[in-house]
C-alpha positions in Angstrom: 71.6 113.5 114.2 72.0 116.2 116.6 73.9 117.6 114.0 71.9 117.0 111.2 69.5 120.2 112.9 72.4 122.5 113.7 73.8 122.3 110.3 77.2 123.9 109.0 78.7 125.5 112.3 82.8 125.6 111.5 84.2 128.0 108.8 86.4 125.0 107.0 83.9 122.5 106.4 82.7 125.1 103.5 85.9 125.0 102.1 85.9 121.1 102.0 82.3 121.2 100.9 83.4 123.5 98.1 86.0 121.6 97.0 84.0 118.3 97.0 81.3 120.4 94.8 84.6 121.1 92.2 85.3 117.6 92.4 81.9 117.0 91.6 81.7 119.1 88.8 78.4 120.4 91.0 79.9 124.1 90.7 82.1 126.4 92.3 85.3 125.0 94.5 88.3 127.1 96.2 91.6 126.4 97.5 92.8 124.2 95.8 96.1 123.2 97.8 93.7 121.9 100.0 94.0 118.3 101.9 92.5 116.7 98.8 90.9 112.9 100.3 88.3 114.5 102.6 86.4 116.9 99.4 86.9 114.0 96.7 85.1 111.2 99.6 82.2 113.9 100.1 82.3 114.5 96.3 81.7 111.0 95.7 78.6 111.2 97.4 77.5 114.4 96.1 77.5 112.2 92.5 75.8 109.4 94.5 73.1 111.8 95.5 72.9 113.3 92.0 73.1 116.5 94.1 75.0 118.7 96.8 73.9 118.4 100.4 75.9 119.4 104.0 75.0 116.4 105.5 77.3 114.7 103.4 80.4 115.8 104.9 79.4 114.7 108.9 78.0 111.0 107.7 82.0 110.9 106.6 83.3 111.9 109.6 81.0 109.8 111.7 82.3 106.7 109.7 85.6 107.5 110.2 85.0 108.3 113.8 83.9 104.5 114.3 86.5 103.2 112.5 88.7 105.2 114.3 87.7 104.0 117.6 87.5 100.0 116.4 91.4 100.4 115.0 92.7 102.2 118.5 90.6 99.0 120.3 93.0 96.7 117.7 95.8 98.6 118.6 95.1 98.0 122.5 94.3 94.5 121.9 98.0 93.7 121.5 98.9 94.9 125.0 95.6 94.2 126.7 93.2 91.8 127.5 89.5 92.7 125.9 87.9 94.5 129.0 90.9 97.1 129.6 91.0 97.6 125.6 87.0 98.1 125.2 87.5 100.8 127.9 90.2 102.0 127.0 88.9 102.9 123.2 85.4 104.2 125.0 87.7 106.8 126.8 89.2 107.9 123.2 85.8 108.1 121.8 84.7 110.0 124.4 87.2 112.6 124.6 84.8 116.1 124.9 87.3 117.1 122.1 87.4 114.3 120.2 83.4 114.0 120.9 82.5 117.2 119.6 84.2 117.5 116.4 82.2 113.9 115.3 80.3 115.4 113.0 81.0 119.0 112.8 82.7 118.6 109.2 86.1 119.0 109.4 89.2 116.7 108.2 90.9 116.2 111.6 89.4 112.7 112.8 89.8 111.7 109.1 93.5 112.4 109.8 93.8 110.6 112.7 91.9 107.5 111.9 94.6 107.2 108.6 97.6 107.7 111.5 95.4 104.3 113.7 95.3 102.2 110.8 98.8 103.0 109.3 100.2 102.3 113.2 98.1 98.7 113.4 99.6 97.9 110.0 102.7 99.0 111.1 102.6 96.8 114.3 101.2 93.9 112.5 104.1 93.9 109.7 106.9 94.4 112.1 105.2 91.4 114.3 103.3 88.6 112.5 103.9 89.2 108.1 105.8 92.0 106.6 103.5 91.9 103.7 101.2 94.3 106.2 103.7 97.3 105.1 101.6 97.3 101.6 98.6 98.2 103.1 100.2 100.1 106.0 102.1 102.5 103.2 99.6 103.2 101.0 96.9 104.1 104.0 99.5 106.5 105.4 99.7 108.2 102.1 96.4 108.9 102.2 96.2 109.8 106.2 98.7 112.6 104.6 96.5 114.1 101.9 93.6 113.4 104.8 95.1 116.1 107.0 98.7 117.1 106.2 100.2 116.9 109.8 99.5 113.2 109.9 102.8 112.9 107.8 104.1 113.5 111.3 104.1 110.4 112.5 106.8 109.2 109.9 108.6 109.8 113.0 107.5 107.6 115.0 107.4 105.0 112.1 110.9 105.3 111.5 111.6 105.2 115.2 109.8 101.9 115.5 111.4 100.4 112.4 115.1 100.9 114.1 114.2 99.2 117.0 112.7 96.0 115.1 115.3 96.0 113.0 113.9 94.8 110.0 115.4 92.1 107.4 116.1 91.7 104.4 113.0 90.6 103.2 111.2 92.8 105.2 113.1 96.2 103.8 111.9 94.9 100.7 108.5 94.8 101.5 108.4 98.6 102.9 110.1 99.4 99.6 107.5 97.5 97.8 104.6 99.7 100.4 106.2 102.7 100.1 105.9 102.5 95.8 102.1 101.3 96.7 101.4 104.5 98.7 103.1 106.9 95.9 101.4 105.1 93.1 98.2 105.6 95.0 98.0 109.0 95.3 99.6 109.8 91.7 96.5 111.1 90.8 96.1 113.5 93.4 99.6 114.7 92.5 98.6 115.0 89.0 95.5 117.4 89.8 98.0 119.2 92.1 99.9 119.8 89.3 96.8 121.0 86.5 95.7 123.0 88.9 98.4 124.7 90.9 101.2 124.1 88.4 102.9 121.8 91.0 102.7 118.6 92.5 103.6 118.9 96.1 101.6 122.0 96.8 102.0 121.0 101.1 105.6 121.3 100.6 104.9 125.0 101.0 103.3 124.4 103.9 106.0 122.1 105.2 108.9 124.6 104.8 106.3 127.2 106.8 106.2 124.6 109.8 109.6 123.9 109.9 111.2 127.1 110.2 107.7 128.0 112.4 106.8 131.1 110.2 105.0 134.0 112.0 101.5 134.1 110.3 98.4 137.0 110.4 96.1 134.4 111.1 93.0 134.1 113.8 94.7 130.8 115.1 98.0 132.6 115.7 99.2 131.3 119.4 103.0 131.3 119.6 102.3 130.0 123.6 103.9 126.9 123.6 102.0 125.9 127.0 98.6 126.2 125.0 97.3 122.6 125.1 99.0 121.3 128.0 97.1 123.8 129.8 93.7 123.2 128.3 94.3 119.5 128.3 91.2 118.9 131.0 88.9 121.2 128.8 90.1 118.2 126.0 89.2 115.4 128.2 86.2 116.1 130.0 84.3 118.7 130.1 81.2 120.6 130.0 79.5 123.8 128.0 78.7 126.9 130.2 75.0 128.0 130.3 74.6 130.4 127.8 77.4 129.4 125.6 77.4 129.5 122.1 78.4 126.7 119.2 81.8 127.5 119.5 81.7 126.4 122.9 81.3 122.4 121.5 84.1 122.9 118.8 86.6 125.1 120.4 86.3 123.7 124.5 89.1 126.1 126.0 86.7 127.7 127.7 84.5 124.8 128.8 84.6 123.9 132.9 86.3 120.5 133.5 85.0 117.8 135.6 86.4 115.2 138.1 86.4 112.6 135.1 89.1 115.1 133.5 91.2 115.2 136.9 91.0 111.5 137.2 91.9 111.1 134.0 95.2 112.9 133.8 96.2 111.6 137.2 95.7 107.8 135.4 97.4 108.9 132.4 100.5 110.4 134.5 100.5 106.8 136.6 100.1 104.9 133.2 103.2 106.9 131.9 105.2 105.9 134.8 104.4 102.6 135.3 106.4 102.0 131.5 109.6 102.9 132.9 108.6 101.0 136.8 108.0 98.0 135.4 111.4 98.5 133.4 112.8 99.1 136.1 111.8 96.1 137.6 112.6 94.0 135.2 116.4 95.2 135.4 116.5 95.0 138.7 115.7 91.6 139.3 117.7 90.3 136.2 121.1 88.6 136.3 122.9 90.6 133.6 124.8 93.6 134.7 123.4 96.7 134.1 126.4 98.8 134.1 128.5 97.8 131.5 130.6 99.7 129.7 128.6 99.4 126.5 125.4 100.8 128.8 126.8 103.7 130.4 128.7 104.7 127.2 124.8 104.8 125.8 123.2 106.1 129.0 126.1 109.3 128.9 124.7 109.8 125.2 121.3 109.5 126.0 121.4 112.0 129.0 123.4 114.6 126.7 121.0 114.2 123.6 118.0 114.2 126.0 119.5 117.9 127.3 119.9 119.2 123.9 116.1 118.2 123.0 115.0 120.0 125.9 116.9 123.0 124.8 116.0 123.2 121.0 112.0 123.0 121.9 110.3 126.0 120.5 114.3 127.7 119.8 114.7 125.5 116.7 112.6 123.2 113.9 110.5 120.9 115.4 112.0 118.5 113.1 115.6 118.8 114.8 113.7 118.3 118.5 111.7 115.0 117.2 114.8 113.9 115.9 116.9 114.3 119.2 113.6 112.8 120.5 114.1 109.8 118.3 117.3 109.2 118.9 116.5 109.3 123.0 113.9 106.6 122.7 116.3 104.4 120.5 119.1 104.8 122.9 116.6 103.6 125.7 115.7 100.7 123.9 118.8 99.9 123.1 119.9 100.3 127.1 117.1 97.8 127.9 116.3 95.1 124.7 118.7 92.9 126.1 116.8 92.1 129.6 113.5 90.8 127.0 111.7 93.7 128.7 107.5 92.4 127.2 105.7 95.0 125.0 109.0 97.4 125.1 109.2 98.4 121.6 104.9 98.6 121.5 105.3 100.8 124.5 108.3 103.4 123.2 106.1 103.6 119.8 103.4 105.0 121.7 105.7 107.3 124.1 107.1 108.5 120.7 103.7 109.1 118.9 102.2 111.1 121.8 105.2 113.3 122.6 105.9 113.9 118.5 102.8 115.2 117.8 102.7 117.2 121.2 105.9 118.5 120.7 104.8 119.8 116.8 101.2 121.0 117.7 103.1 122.6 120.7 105.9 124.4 119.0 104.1 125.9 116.0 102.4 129.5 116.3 99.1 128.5 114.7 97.0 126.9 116.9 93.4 125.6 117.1 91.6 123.1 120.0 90.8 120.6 116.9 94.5 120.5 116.2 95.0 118.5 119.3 93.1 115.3 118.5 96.1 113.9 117.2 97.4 113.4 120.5 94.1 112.1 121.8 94.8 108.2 121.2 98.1 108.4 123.0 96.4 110.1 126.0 94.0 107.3 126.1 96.6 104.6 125.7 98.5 106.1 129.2 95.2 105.7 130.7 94.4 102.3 129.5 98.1 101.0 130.8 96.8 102.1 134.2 94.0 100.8 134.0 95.3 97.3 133.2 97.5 97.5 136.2 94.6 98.1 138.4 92.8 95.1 136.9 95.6 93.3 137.6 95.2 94.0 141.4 91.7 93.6 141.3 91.4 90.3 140.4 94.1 89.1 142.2 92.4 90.6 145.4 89.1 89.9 144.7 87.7 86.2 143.5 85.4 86.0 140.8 81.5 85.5 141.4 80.3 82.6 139.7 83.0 82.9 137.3 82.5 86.5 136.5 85.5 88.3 137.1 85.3 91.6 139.1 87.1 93.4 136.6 84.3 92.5 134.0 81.9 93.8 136.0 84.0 96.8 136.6 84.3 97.7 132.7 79.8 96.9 132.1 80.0 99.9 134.8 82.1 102.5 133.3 81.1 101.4 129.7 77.2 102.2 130.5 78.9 105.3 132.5 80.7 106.2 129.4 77.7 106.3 127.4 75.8 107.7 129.3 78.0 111.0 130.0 78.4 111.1 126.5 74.9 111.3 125.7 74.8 113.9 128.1 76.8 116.2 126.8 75.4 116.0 123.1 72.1 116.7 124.9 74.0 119.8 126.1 74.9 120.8 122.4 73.3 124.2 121.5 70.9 123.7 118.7 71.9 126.7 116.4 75.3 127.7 115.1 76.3 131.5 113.9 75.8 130.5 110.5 72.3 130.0 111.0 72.0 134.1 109.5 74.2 133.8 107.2 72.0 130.5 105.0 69.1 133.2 105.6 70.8 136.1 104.5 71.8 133.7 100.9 68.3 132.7 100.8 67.0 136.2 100.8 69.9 137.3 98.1 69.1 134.2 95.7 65.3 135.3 95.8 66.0 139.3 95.1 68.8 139.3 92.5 68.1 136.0 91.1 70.2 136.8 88.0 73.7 137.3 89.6 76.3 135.3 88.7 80.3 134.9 89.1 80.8 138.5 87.4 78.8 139.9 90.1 81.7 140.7 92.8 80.8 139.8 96.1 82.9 140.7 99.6 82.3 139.2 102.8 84.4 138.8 106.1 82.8 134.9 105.4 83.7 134.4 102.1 83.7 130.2 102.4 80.6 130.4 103.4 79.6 133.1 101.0 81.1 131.2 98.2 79.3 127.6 99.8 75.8 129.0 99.7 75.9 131.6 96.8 77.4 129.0 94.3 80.2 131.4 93.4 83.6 132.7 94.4 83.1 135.4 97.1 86.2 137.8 98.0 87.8 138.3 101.1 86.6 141.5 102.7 87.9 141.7 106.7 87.2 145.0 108.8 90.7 145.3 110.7 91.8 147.3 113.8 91.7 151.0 113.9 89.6 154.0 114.4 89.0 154.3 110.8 88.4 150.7 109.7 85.2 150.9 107.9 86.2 153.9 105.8 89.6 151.6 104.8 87.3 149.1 104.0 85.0 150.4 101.6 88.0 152.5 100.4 89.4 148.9 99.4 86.4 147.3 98.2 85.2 149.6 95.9 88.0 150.3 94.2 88.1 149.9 90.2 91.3 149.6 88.0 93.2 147.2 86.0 94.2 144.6 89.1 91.2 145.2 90.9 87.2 145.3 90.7 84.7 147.4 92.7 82.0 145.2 95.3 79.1 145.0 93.9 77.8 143.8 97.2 79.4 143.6 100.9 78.0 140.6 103.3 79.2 141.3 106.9 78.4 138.4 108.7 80.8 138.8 111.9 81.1 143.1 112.9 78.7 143.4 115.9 78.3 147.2 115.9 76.8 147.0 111.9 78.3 150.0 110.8 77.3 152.4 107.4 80.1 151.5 105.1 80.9 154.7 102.8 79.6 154.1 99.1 77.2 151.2 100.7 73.8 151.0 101.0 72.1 149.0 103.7 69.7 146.0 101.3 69.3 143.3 103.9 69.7 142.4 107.6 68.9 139.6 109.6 70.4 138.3 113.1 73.9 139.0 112.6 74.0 139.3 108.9 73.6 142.2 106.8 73.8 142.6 102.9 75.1 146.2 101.5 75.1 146.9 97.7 77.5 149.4 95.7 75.5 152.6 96.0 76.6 153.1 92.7 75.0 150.2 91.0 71.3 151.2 92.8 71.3 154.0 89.7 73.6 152.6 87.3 75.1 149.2 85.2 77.3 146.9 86.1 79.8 148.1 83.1 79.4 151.9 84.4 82.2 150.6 87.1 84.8 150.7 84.2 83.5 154.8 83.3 85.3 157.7 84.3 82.5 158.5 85.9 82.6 156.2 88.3 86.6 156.9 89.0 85.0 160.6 89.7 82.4 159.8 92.0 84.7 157.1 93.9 87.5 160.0 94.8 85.4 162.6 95.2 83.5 159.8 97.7 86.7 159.1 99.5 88.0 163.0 100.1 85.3 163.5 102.5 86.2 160.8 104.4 89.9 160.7 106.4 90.9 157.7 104.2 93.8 159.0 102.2 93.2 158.9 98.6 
């Protein structure tokens, strides 16, 4: 709801919105290559509506939110009792990064939810009927086209399947899912295809974060420690006075709190009580531990471990996840006979948290909404210490009239919980940057009410250009350098055969609003101002194409330091 007031406040929930409107036959879409689920779901309720509306987009990520947080309960509920699991799934839901991004519009919780519910599948088909790898399948083809790096966690899946070791009739059933899941998104492929003249338009995005391709982009961190150092800003944490929007969505520079210390010391302890109660388990077991078998595998294991360490951020991420895999199978392998309880549960979620740590990690493009895949796996560390410290509790502490300690315990920290979570969204500023930039399209829709996709807009916003104006707005950035505005205009008002002059200029971002050569000042407000072609204030639209025009543009330029 909180949302509902602040509106649009993230530069890619336009694109999705834009694409839903194409989907919707509503008007104008871009990008195509896009994840496709995310714009056809808001599309669907654009066509419910009879109309387009921003709203539409957070309800779907809300939903998805919930059902994210139910699923990672489920998942918990195979390993824990209900009170550890219900916490356990209010500390994931309660993430500040996870908590933030709700409803702010963009495709990442989407993604993760699709990578819960293909996991409890997963579980379920491996453990109790293999006819669970239809579903399981089919949702983790559309967790891919949800957000693309949730194919990630093939990974993992694969991982999990070796150390099941599935039968007969169970390798025919994932056959069976695995048809389901390309069958079910045929149709996706198929617009792929119209529209981009391929089907597997991600497969350019793949190769680009396999070989980790050095991109110009505002996201472009090749600091490998990134999110492991901003991992308590992700946990807990709160917005600085005076902080903008981009303090909720991007929390890097928020201040952590105690919860977010005790958190990662119960997520280290939950991490190392895996491999202590392993331990255990060996320890006090009959069979011999060193057999030739074992420490021809434990050699291996050490080796292969080593060379994962080395190739992390030197080689594909794929090669390191791979070396990874082969680690945790090893492992498994080392231990299965001693009928260790929840050890293949418990490697799947060691290999799900550090696969998709070790890919966000590695690659040079890097955003703080990037990291909620690894959320869940946090939260399941957390949960597994927990549970051991229930365990204590109740065996140190009786129950009061049949109430067990522990259960009072979890009505504490869930109302806590809540409670801290309802103070942060209270915390939430109530206006985004993009507040200027609806004005600013507001003001332009009532003063040149008859412009349409031939008039040639430029903005350094062009999503949201393009989301409000109905039509497709071109990119127009002011870069680096002493001379930068000049270049600018220089660019944007050229006219030949490959390229058209602006008729218009929306600068939504430069702080220091600048007169743009061949611009004219029309429109300001906040943080937004409009400039038209001062060409066009005297002349046609179709005058661009005169040699008159080509005149006055160079003899514009050669009194400016821009080199025509």
């Amino acid at each position: 709801m909180h949302q509902y007031s602040v509106g649009v406040a993230n530069w890619d929930t336009f694109l999705y919105l834009e694409n839903g409107r194409n989907f919707a036959k509503m008007g104008w879409g871009d990008v195509p290559s896009i994840a496709p689920v995310l714009p056809m779901l808001i599309a669907k309720l654009f066509l419910l509506a009879g109309h387009t509306y921003v709203e539409a987009i957070f309800n779907i990520d809300v939903v998805f939110y919930i059902i994210g947080v139910i699923v990672f309960f489920l998942i918990l509920r195979f390993k824990f009792d209900n009170n550890t699991s219900l916490i356990g799934s209010l500390i994931y839901a309660t993430f500040t990064l996870l908590y933030s991004w709700v409803a702010v519009g963009g495709n990442d919780i989407i993604g993760v939810t699709g990578t819960l519910v293909t996991i409890y599948f997963i579980i379920l088909a491996c453990n109790y009927n293999s006819k669970f790898f239809y579903p399981a399948f089919f949702i983790a083809a559309y967790a891919f086209l949800s957000r693309y790096t949730a194919g990630i966690m093939i990974f993992a899946i694969i991982t999990y399947l070796i150390m099941k070791k599935p039968n007969l009739k169970q390798l025919r059933d994932i056959i069976i899912g695995i048809i389901i899941g390309v069958v079910g998104i045929l149709w996706f492929l198929d617009e792929f295809n119209k529209k981009l003249n391929t089907p597997f338009p991600f497969m350019g995005q793949f190769s680009g974060t396999v070989s980790n391709t050095k991109v110009i982009d505002a996201g472009f961190l090749p600091d490998s420690w990134y999110y492991i150092t901003h991992i308590p800003n992700y946990l807990s944490s709160t917005i600085p006075p005076g902080c903008g929007f981009n303090a909720v969505i991007n929390p890097m520079g928020n201040i952590p709190t105690i919860l977010s210390d005790i958190y990662i010391i119960l997520m280290m302890v939950g991490f190392i009580l895996i491999f202590y109660n392993i331990f255990k388990k060996v320890k006090s077991s009959d069979i011999k531990f060193l057999t030739q078998k074992n420490s021809i595998l434990i050699i291996t294991t050490i080796i292969v471990f080593s060379a994962c360490i080395l190739t992390i951020s030197n080689v594909s991420y794929i090669t390191t996840n791979i070396l990874f895999m082969v680690v945790l199978v090893e492992l498994y392998y080392i231990f299965k006979k001693y009928d260790i309880k929840y050890l293949s549960y418990d490697f799947l979620m060691i290999s799900l948290f550090f696969i998709y740590l070790i890919f966000q990690s590695v690659l040079y493009t890097k955003n703080d909404r990037y990291f909620i895949t690894v959320l869940p796996f946090i939260a399941y560390f957390i949960t597994n210490a927990i549970y051991y410290i229930f365990k204590y509790i109740n065996h140190k502490i009786s129950s009061i009239k049949n109430i067990k300690p522990t259960t009072i315990i979890t009505a504490v920290v869930v109302i806590f919980l809540v409670f801290n979570s309802l103070s942060f969204a209270a915390s939430i500023p109530d206006k985004s940057d993009y507040d200027d930039i609806k004005d600013a399209c507001d003001w332009f829709n009532e003063n040149y009410p008859d412009y349409n996709n031939k008039t040639l807009i430029y903005s350094d916003n062009w999503p949201a250009i393009s989301w409000y104006l109905n039509i497709y707005a071109q990119r127009g950035v002011l870069e680096a350098g002493d001379n930068a505005t000049d270049q600018l205009a220089y660019m944007m008002l050229a006219d030949n055969k490959t390229h058209h002059a602006a008729h218009f200029y929306i600068d939504t971002k430069n702080n220091n609003k600048n007169n743009y050569t061949g611009f004219t000042k029309v429109y300001q407000t906040g943080g937004v101002t409009i400039y038209q072609n001062t060409y066009l204030q005297s002349h046609d639209y179709k005058d661009l194409q005169s040699d008159e025009y080509d005149k006055y543009y160079y003899e514009l330029f050669n009194k400016t330091s821009v080199d025509v």
